[in-house]
C-alpha positions, -999 to 999 in steps of 0.1 A, spaced: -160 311 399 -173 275 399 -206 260 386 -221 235 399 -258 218 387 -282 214 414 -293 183 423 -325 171 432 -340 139 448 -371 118 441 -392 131 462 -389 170 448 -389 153 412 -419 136 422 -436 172 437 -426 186 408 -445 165 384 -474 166 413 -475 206 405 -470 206 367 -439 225 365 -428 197 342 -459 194 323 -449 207 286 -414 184 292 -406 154 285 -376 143 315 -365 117 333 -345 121 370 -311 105 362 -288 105 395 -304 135 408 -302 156 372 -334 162 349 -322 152 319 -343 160 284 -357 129 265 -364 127 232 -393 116 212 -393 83 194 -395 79 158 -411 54 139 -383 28 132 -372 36 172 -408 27 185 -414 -5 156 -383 -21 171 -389 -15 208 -424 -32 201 -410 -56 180 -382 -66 209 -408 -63 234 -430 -83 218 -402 -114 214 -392 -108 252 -426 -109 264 -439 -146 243 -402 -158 251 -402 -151 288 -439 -162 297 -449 -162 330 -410 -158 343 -408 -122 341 -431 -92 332 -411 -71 303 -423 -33 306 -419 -5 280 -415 25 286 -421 27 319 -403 50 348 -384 30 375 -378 42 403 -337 37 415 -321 43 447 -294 67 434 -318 94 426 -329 85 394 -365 72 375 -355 67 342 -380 55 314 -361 29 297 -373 17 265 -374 -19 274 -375 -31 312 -374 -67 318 -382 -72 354 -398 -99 384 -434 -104 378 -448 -85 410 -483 -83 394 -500 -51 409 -470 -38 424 -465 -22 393 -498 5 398 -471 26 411 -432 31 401 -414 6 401 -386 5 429 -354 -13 427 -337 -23 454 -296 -27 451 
């Protein structure tokens, strides 16, 4: 007998969340699997504000750097990267961000 994972899109991720069955978790939806994340320490989260902090004077008005921040991919994924540097879309960014490929 075979196993396979189910798979699930963004849409029932985003129910999901909506409902609060993922509440007490912290995932992220990589290519259709929920995958477990892991909290930050402190050198983790001083370096990732450190580096975000360098992208975001060094850039300027040329890009908006986000960090940790879902995006939303077309292959079934919204990972929260650490560090996002992305096109300056002002309020676009209320919602997920969605990338188109």
């Amino acid at each position: 007998m075979s196993v396979t994972a189910a798979k699930w899109t963004l849409e029932e991720y985003h129910h999901m969340i909506k409902a609060g069955i993922l509440d007490d978790r912290q995932v992220e939806l990589l290519r259709g699997e929920i995958v477990e994340i892991f909290a930050e320490g402190e050198p983790h989260a001083y370096s990732r504000n450190e580096a975000g902090e360098y992208l975001a004077k060094l850039l300027g008005d040329q890009a908006k750097v986000r960090q940790d921040s879902p995006i939303t991919l077309p292959n079934n994924s919204e990972p929260e990267p650490d560090i996002a540097v992305v096109q300056n879309l002002g309020r676009e960014y209320r919602f997920h961000v969605r990338i188109q490929v």
